[in-house]
N, C-alpha and C positions, 0 to 999 in steps of 0.2 A: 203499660201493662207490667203486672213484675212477674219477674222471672218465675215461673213452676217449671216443675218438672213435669217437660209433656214429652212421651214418647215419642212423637209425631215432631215436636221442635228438635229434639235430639237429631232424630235421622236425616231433618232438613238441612240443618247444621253441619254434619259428619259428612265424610267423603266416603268413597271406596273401602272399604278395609281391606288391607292387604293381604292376598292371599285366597279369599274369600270370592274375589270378581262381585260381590254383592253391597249395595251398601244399605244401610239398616232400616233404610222406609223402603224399599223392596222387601223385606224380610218380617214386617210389624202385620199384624193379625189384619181381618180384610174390616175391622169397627176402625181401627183406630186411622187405617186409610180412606175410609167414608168420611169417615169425621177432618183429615185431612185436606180432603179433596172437596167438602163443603165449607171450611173454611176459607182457601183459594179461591174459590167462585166468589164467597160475600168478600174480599177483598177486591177482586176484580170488580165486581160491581160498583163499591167505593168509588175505586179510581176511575170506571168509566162515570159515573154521576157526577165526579168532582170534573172532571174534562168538559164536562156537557155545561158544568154552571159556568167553569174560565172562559168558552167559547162562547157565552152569550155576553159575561161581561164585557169580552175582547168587541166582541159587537155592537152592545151599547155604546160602549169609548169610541168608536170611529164615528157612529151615526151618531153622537149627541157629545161633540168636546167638553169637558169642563171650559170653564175661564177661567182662564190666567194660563193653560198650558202651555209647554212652548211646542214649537213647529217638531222640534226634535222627536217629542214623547210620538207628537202624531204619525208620521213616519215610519218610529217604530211597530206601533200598534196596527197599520195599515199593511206593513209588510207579512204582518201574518198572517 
């Protein structure tokens, strides 16, 4: 993604400002935290869908080896 200028990536980025006790995504209008806070979700969701497809693969590879693996890969895959 390239770089814009998002208010929202600023404040996530920025820490505390000093002085202030506030840091700048406490402080951004209540859209630009909606919009924030729905992009966090469709991220989350990302990663749990991608977790859900690794865990079936991991499942496929134990019930059904390729040929030619060695004992090693399996082992590993089993322990997870």
């Amino acid at each position: 993604m390239a770089a814009m200028e998002d208010p929202v990536q600023e404040a996530v980025a920025s820490s505390a400002s000093p002085g202030t006790g506030k840091s700048k995504l406490e402080t951004l209008p209540k859209e630009d935290l909606i919009k924030f806070a729905k992009k966090q979700m469709m991220l989350i969701q990302k990663a749990k869908s991608r977790c859900t497809e690794l865990e079936k693969d991991i499942e496929e590879l134990k019930s059904n080896p390729v040929a030619g693996e060695t004992n090693d890969m399996i082992k590993v895959m089993k322990q997870l």
